[in-house]
BAFI-541743 format. One line per 10 residues: number of its first residue (from 0); their letters; for each residue x negated, y negated, z of C-alpha. Coordinates in steps of 0.001 Angstrom, whole numbers, plus 500000, padded with zeros to 6 digits. Example, Ala and Ser with C-alpha at 12.3 -4.5 7.8 and 13.67 -1.06 7.14 Angstrom:
residues 2
0> AS> 487700:504500:507800 ~ 486330:501060:507140
//
This chain:
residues 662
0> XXXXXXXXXX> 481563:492209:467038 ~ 480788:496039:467105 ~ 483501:498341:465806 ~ 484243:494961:463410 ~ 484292:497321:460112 ~ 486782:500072:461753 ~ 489271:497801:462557 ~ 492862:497733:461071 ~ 494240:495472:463569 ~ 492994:491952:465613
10> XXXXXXXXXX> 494267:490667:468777 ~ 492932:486757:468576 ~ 493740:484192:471882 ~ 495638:481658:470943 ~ 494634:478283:472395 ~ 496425:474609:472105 ~ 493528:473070:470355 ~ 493087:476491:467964 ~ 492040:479967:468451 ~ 489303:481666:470719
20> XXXXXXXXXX> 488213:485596:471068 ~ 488553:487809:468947 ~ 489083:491544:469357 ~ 488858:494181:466563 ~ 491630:497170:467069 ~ 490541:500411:465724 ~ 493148:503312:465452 ~ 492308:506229:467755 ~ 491862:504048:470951 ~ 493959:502036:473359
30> XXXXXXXXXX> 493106:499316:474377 ~ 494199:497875:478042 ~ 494924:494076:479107 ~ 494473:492770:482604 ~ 492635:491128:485064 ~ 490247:494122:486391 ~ 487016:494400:485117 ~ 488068:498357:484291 ~ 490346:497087:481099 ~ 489329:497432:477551
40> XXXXXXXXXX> 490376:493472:477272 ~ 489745:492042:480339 ~ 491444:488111:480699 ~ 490846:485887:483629 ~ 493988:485037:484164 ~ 495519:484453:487503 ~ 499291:485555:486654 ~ 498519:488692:484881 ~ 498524:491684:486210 ~ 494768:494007:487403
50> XXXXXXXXXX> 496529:496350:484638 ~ 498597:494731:482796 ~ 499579:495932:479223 ~ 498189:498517:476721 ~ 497921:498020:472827 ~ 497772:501759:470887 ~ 497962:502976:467444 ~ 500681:505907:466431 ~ 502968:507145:463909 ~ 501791:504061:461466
60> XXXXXXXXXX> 502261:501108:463838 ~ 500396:498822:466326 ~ 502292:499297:468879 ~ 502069:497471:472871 ~ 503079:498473:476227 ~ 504164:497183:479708 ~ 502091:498742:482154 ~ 504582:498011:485455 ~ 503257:494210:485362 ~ 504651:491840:487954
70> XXXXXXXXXX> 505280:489345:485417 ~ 505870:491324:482739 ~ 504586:491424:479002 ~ 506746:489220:476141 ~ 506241:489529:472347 ~ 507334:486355:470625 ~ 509064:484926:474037 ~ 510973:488114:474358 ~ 509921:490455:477034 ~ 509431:493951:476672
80> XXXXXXXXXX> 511046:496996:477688 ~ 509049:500074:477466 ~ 506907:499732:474279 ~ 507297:497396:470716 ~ 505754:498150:467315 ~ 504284:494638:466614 ~ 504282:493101:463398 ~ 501773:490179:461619 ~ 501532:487285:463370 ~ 503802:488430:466306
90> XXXXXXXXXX> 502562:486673:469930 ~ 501844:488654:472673 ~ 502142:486574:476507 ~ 500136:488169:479152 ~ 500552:485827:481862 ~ 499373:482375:480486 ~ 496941:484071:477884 ~ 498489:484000:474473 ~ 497422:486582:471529 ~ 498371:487254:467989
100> XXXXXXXXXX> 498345:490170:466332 ~ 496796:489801:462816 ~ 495514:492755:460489 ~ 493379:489942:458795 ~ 491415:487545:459554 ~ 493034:485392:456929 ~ 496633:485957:458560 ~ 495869:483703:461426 ~ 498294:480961:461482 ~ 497675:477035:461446
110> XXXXXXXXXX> 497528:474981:464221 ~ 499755:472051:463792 ~ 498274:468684:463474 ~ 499861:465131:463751 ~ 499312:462269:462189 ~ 496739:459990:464256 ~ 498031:456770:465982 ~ 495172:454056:464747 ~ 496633:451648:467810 ~ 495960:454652:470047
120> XXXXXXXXXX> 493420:456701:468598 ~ 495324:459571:469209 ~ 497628:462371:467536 ~ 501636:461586:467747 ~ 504574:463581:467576 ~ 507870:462612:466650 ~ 509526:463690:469982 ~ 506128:462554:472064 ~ 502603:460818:472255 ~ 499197:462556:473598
130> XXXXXXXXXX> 496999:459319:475037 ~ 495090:461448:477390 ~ 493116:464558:477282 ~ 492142:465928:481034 ~ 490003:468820:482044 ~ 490684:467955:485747 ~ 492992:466158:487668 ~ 492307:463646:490132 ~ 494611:464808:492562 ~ 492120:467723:493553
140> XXXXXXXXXX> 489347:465388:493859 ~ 488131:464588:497377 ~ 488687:460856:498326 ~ 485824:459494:500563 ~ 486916:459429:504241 ~ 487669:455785:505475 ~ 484911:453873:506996 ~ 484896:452819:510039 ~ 485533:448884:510059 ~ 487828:449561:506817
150> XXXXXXXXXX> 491150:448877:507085 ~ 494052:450852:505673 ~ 495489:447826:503737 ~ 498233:448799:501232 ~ 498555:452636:500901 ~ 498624:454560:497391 ~ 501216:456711:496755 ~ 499625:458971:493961 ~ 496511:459238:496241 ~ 498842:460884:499148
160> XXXXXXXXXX> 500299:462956:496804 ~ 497101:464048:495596 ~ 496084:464859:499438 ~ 499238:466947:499579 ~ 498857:468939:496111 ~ 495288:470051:497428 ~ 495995:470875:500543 ~ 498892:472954:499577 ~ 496545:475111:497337 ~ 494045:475144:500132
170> XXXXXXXXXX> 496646:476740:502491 ~ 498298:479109:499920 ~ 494857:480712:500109 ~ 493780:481018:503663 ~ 494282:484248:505767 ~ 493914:482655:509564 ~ 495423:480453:512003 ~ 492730:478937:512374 ~ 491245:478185:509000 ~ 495039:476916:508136
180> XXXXXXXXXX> 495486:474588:511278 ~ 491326:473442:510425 ~ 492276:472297:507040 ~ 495110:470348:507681 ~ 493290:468688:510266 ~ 490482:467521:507860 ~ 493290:466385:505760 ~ 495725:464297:508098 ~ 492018:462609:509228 ~ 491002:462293:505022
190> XXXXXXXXXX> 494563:460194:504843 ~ 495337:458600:508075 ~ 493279:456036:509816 ~ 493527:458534:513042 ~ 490250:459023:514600 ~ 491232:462407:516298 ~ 493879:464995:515475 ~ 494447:468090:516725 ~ 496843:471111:516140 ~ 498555:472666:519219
200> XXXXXXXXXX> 500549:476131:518864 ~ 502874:477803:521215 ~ 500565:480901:521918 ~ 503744:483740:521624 ~ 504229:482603:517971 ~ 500960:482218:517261 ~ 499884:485943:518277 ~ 503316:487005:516754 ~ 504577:488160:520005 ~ 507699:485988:519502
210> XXXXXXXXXX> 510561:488029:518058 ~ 513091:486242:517893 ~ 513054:481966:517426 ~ 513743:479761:520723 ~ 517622:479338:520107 ~ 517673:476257:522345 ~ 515050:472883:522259 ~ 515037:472686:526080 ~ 513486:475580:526792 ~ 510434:474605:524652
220> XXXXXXXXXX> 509628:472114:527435 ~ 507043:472394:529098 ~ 505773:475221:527263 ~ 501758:475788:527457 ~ 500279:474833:524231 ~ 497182:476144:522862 ~ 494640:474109:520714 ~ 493844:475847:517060 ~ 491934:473233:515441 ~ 490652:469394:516431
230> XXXXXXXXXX> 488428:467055:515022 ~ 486814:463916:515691 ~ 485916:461208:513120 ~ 482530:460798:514782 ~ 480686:464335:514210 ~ 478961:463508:517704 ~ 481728:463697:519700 ~ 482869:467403:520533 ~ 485266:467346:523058 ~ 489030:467066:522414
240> XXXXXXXXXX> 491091:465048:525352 ~ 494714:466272:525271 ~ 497743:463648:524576 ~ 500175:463656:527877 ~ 502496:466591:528106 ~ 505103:463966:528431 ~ 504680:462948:524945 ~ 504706:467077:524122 ~ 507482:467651:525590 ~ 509457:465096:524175
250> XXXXXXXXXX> 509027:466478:520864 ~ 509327:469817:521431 ~ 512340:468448:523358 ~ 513875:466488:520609 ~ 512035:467912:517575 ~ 511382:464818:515900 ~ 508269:463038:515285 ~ 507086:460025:517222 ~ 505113:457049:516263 ~ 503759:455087:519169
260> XXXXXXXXXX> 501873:451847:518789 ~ 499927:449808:521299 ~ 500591:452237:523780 ~ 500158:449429:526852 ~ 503124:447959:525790 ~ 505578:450629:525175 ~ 507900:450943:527531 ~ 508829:454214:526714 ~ 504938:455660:527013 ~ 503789:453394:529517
270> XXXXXXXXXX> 501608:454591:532400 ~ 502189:458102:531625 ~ 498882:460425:532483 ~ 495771:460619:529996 ~ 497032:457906:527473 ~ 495325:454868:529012 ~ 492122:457064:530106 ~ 491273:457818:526995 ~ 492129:454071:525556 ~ 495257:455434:522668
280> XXXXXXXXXX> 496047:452271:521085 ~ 498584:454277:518872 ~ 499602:457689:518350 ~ 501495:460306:516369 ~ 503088:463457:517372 ~ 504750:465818:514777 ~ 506716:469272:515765 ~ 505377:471839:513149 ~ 508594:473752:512582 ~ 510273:476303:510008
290> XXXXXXXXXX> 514073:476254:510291 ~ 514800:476318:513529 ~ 511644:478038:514604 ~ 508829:475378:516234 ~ 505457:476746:516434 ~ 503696:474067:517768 ~ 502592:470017:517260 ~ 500158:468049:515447 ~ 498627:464822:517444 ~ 497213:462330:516182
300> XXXXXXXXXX> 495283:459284:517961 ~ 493383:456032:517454 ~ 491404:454223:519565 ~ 490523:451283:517598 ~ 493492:448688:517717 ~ 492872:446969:514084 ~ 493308:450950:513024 ~ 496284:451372:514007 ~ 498973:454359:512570 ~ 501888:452914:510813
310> XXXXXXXXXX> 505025:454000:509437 ~ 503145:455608:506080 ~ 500999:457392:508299 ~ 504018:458942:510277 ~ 505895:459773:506875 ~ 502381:461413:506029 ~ 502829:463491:508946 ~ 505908:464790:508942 ~ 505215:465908:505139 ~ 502561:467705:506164
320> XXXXXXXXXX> 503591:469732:509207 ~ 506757:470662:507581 ~ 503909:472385:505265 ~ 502050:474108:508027 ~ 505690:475825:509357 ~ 505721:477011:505778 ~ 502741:478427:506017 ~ 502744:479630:509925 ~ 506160:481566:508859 ~ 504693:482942:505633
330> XXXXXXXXXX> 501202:484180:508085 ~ 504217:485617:510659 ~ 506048:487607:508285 ~ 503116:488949:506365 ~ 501803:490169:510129 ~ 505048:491871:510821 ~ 505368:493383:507811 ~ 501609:494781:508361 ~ 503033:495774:511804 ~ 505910:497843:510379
340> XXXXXXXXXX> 504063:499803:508110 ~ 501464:500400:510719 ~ 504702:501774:512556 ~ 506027:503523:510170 ~ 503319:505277:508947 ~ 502653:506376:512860 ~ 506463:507694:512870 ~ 505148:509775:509376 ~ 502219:511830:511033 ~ 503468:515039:511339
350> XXXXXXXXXX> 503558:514477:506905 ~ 500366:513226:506376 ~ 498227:514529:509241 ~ 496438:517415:510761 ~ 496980:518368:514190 ~ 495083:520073:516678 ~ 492000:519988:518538 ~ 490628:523496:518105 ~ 487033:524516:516852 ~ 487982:525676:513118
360> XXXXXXXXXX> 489973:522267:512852 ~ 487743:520070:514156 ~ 485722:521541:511340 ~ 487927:521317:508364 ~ 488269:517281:509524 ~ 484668:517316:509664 ~ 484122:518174:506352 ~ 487146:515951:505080 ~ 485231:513219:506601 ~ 482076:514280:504399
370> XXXXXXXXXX> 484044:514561:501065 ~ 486438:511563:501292 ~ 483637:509208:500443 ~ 482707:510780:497487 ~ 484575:511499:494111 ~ 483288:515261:494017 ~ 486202:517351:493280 ~ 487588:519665:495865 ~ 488966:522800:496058 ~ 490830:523861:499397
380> XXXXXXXXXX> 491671:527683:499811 ~ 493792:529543:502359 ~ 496574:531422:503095 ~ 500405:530152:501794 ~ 501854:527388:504506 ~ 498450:527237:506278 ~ 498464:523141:505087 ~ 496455:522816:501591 ~ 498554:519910:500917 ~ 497968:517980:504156
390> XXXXXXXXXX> 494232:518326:503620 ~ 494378:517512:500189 ~ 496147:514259:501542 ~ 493570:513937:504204 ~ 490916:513924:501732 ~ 492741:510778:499511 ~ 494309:508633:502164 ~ 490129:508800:503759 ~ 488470:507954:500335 ~ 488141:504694:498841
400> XXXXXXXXXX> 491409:505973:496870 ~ 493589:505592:499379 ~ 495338:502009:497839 ~ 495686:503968:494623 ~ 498638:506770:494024 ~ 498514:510189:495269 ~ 500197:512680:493023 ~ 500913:516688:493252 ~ 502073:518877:490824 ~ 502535:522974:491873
410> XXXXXXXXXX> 500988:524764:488819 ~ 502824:527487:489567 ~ 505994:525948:489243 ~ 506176:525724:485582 ~ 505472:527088:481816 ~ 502599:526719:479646 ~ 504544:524160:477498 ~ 506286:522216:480481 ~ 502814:522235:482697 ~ 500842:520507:479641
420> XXXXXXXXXX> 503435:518146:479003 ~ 503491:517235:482837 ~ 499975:516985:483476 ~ 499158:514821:480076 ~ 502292:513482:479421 ~ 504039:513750:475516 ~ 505739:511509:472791 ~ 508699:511465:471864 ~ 509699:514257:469270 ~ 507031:516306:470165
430> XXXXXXXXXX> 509268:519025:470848 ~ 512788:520351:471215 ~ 514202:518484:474158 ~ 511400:515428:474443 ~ 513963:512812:473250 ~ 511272:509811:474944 ~ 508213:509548:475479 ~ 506843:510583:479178 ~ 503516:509515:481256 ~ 501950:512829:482805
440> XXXXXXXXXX> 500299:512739:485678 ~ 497286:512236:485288 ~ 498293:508759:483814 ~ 500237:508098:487145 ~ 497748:509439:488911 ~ 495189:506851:487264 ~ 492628:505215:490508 ~ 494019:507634:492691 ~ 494180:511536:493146 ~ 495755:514443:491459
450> XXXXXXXXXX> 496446:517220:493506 ~ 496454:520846:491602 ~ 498546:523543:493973 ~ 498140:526830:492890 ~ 495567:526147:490134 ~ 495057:529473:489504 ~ 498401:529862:487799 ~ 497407:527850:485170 ~ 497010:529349:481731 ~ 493597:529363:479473
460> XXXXXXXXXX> 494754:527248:477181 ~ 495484:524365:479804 ~ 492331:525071:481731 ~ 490532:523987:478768 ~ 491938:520347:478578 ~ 492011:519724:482335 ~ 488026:520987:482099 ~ 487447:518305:479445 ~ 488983:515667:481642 ~ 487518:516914:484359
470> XXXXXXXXXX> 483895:516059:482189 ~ 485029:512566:481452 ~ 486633:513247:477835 ~ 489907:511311:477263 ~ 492637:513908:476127 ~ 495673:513179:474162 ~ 499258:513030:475223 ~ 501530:516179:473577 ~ 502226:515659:469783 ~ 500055:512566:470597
480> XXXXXXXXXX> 496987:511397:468594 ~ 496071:508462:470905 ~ 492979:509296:473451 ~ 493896:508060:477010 ~ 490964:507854:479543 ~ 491881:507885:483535 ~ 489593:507592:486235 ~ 491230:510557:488594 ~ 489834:512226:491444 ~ 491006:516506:491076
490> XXXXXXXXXX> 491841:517961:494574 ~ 493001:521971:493588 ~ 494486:524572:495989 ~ 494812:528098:496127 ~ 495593:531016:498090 ~ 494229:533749:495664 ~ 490634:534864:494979 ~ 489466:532986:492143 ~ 486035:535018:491255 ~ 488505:538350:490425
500> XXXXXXXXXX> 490578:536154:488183 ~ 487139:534731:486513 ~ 486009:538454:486053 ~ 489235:539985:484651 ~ 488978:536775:482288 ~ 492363:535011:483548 ~ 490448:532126:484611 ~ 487624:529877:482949 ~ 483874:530529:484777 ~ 483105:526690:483837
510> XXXXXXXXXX> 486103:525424:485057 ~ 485891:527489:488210 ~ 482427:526152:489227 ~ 483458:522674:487620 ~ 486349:523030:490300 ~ 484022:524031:493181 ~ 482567:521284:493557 ~ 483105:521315:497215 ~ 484718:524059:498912 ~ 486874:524098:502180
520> XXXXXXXXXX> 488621:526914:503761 ~ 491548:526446:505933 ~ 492271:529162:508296 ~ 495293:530752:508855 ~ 497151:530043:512150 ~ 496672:533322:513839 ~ 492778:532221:514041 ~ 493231:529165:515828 ~ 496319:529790:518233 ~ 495058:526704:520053
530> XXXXXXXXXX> 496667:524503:518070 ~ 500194:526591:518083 ~ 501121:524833:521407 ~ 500666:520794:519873 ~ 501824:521996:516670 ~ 505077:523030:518203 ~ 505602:520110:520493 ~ 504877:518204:516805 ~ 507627:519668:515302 ~ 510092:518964:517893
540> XXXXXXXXXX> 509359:515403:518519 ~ 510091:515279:514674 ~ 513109:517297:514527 ~ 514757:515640:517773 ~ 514127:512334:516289 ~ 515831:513450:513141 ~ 519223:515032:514644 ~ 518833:513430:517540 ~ 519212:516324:519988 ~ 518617:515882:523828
550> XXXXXXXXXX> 515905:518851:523900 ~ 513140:517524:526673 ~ 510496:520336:525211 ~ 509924:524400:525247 ~ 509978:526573:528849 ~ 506938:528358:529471 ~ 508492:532020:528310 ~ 508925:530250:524635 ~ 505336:529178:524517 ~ 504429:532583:525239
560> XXXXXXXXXX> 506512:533952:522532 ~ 504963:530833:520203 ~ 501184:532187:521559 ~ 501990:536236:520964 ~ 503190:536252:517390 ~ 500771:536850:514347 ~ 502328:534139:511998 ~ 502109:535483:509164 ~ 503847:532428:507134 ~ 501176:530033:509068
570> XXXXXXXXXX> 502222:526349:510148 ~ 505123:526368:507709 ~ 506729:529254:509273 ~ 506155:527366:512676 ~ 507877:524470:511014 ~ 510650:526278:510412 ~ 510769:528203:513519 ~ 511053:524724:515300 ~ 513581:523328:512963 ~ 516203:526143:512936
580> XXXXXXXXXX> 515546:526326:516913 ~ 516894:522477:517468 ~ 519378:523168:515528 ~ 521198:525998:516836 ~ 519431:525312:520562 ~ 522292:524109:522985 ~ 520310:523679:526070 ~ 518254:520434:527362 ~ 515058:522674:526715 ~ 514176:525392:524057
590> XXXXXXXXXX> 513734:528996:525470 ~ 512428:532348:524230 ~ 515866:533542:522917 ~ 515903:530411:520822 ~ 513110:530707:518870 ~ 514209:533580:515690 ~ 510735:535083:514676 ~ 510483:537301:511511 ~ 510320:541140:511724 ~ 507989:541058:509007
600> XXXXXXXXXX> 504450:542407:509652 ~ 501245:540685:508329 ~ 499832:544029:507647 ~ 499413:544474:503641 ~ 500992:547392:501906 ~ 497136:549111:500944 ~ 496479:548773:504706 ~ 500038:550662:505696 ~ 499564:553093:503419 ~ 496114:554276:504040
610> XXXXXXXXXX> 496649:554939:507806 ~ 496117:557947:508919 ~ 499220:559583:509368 ~ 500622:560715:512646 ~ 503162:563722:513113 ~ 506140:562760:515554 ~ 509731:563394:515558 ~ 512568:561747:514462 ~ 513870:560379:517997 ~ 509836:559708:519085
620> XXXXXXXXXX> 509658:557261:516312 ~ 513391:555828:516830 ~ 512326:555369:520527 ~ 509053:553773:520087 ~ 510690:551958:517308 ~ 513349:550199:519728 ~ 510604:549830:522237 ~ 508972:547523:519890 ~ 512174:545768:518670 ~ 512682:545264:522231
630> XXXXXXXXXX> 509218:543661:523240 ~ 509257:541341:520138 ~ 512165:539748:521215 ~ 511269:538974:524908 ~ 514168:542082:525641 ~ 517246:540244:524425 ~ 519244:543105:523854 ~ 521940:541257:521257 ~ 518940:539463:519092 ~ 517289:543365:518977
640> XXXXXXXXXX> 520070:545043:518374 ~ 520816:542745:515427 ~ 517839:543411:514100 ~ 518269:547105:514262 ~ 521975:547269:512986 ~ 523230:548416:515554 ~ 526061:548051:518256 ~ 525003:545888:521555 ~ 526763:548901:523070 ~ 525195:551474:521041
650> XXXXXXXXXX> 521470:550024:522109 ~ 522322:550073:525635 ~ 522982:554087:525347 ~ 519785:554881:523716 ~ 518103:552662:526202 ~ 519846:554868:528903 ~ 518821:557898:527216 ~ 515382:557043:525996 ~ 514619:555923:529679 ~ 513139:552543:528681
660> XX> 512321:549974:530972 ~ 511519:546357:530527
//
């Protein structure tokens, strides 16, 4: 096999009649174990994990890893905590797959033999005896369905068991009702003489409407009942004729299964509606319950009276509907579950979605809708708290991505040393303070998408190894020789020109245009004041829910305010405009003098001091000054006068004496 001569290492599957694939290990490359066609090893194995485990060479040793596995990874029947130098001949169990490590070929071990049994022709062992070999089982082979003039003369245990095991596997794997309720019905007609059978559910619990389980059997009857699956032995017949509701509602009544034979006879079902129309010579009628939850009935029927349904057949039954509540529960609690987290993730919008309907908006979602199917990398720009990270969101949870992780890290946030070691991850010892070894994010981020705040922070020497990942290279963990690939989607962010940084050097051109990919601009807030009115209302339906405040909404004269100020901190400073107002407002609504707005001015520094300068006196300036003070705060004299430093008293002279008028 190709890289054969490199190899130090081999990681052969271990069989019970010997040995089967072998795969060479060369040092420099990691090799991953699992079930999705992306692994280095790929194993079709039903119980191990689409990534399972990873087997990498460092610091001298072979060495393999848990990769979060549901069933974990166990060397020599041992499992595995974090990662295990392996030694000759030590067994690695991924799921049911078995593999030993060898360095060469000669290493392997020997398969134990037995001496042969000449009587029996096969191998013994002391403690047992192999007389069989199977490759399949005859419990999942289909029997042939009865024929008609046979009769069901002396039942076989092993073969109903067999009916069972395969139907159980049949229902483990269907998603619907109806494809559960179909097969069981092809099976209670494959073992039971019945010539018709038919599943009825009470509709509530079949939709999942039911919330809570009938507490009482009574008020089951006469409960509508609505027909998932029938079937008639004869293909030509179509139509399903019901069983009487009286024989319904005595089950549902009692909860217990009946068996009713030569119906013209039985006193108990005699004369009742439907029976004798349709000629039931005997019957069965099984409650399909979980616990103390009923969901519905199967019925059974035969027409033919030397086919009648005995005792075996009712046994038969009841096995098998206590099966189908099993699996109706299992269908219920999967759909609530889906429910909740379709709930949950509506109560989360205000985290993970945009909001607004104005014109620059409707474009940015536009052009998230473009991108998201795509893996182009993206790189969102705009003013601090405008939303880069709810876009960059936007842009994963809309992509083909969005099952896999979505991870951020602010670039700006840390050193050279600490940024490298977060983005790629280090081993342990690398340097002062790594006492373990650490994943980086990239390697969490693996199938999903990175997100890259402030990329522009980053150093020159980083840029350089995120622009080789970025080009498909694998990189190395810090003070790590081992190349890791990931398949990672880069989403970057930031709020400073990028082409000066480029031209004073700071920043790589490559990486820029390698970054550029796709481009989108996110306006600031003072450019689409449209949306200041729903973002507001956003907040506070957030922030009520949160402290649970009785505020009904804002008053007209705080909208205004909302709609008049420049925003210079964007939707963040809305945020927390909102916030602190809910929780200092007192009132059943929020009003002008609620809302705290910044006395900072959006106005650069360049632009205030290259404006042409205008003479005026000392008490011209202080009055238009307060004038100003005044306006931005809708006139309320103690919020004003706070912000001037000033007395209350003290502003309402200079008012007086400045003239000023609201």
């Amino acid at each position: 096999m190709a890289g054969m001569t490199n190899a130090t290492a081999f990681l052969v599957v271990r069989r019970d009649d010997g040995f089967g694939d072998v795969f060479a290990l060369v040092p420099g490359q990691s090799y991953t174990l699992g079930r999705a066609a992306t692994n280095s090893i790929v194993l079709k194995d039903d119980m191990a994990s689409r990534d399972h485990s990873e087997v990498s060479f460092g610091s001298g040793h072979w060495r393999v890893r848990d990769m979060g596995s549901l069933n974990g990874t166990r060397v020599n029947g041992e499992r595995i905590i974090g990662e295990r130098n392996l030694s000759v001949k030590d067994e690695i169990h991924v799921g049911r797959t078995h593999l030993i490590f060898i360095e060469h070929m000669d290493q392997l071990p020997d398969i134990p033999t037995a001496p042969m049994d000449s009587s029996q022709g096969e191998a013994k062992d002391p403690d047992m005896a192999i007389r069989k070999r199977l490759g399949h089982t005859r419990f999942l082979t289909p029997h042939p369905p009865l024929a008609a003039e046979q009769l069901p003369s002396g039942r076989s245990l092993s073969r109903d068991l067999g009916i069972l095991y395969r139907l159980a596997m049949d229902m483990a794997a269907s998603g619907t009702n109806e494809e559960l309720c179909q097969l069981v019905v092809d099976a209670l007609l494959e073992a039971t003489p019945a010539e018709v059978g038919a599943i009825l559910i009470l509709p509530a619990r079949v939709s999942g409407r039911g919330k809570e389980p009938t507490t009482g059997p009574k008020s089951l009857r006469g409960a509508e009942l609505e027909i998932v699956a029938n079937k008639h032995r004869d293909p030509s017949v179509k139509s399903y004729q019901r069983v009487s509701e009286y024989v319904s509602n005595e089950v549902l009544g009692t909860r217990e299964a009946i068996l009713a034979e030569d119906v013209k006879s039985n006193r108990l079902l005699r004369n009742r509606e439907s029976l004798s129309d349709i000629g039931v010579k005997s019957l069965i009628c099984a409650p399909v319950m979980y616990a103390d939850r009923v969901f519905g009935l199967i019925h059974l029927y035969s027409t033919i009276l030397h086919k009648s349904l005995d005792a075996d057949d009712l046994e038969f039954t009841v096995a098998v509907s206590k099966q189908l509540g099993g699996a109706f529960a299992n269908l219920t609690r999967q759909q609530s579950l889906k429910n909740e987290n379709r709930e949950l993730r509506g109560q989360l919008k205000v985290e993970s979605e945009l909001v607004g309907t104005s014109g620059p908006l409707k474009e940015i979602e536009r052009q998230i809708a473009l991108v998201a199917s795509t893996n182009a990398t993206c790189l969102i720009r705009g003013e601090s708290g405008v939303g880069k990270e709810l876009v960059a969101r936007a842009v994963h949870f809309s992509s083909p991505r969005r099952d896999g992780p979505f991870v951020c890290l602010n670039c700006a946030a840390l050193t050279e040393t600490l940024l490298e070691s977060e983005l790629f991850g280090h081993e342990k010892g690398s340097f002062t303070g790594a006492t373990e070894k650490k994943i980086g994010k990239f390697e969490a981020a693996n199938h999903g998408t990175i997100f890259l705040d402030e990329i522009g922070e980053m150093t020159v020497g980083t840029q350089a190894k995120l622009l080789r990942i970025l080009e498909g290279h694998p990189y190395e963990r810090v003070g790590g020789n081992v190349p890791i690939r990931v398949d990672v989607r880069v989403v970057s962010a930031t709020n400073k020109p990028l082409e000066e940084a480029v031209r004073e050097g700071s920043f790589r051109r490559d990486l820029f245009y390698r970054l550029q990919v796709v481009e989108i601009r996110i306006p600031p807030l003072r450019d689409r004041k449209d949306d200041i009115r729903l973002l507001a209302d956003h907040f506070l339906t957030r922030f009520v829910r949160e402290t649970g405040r009785k505020i009904r909404g804002f008053s007209d004269a705080a909208y205004n305010k909302l709609a008049a100020y420049d925003w210079p901190g964007n939707v963040r400073e809305l945020r927390n405009v909102v916030e602190r107002a809910v929780a200092l407002g007192s009132g059943p609504t929020l009003d002008a003098e609620d809302l705290w707005l910044s006395s900072l001015s959006f106005a650069s520094a360049s632009t205030t001091t290259s404006a042409e300068f205008e003479p005026h006196s000392l008490e011209e300036m202080e009055k238009r000054h307060i004038t100003r003070t005044l306006d931005h705060t809708d006139w309320n004299k103690s919020q004003a006068a706070k912000i001037l430093g000033i007395e209350r008293s003290t502003l309402d002279r200079k008012i007086t004496a400045y003239g000023l008028k609201r």
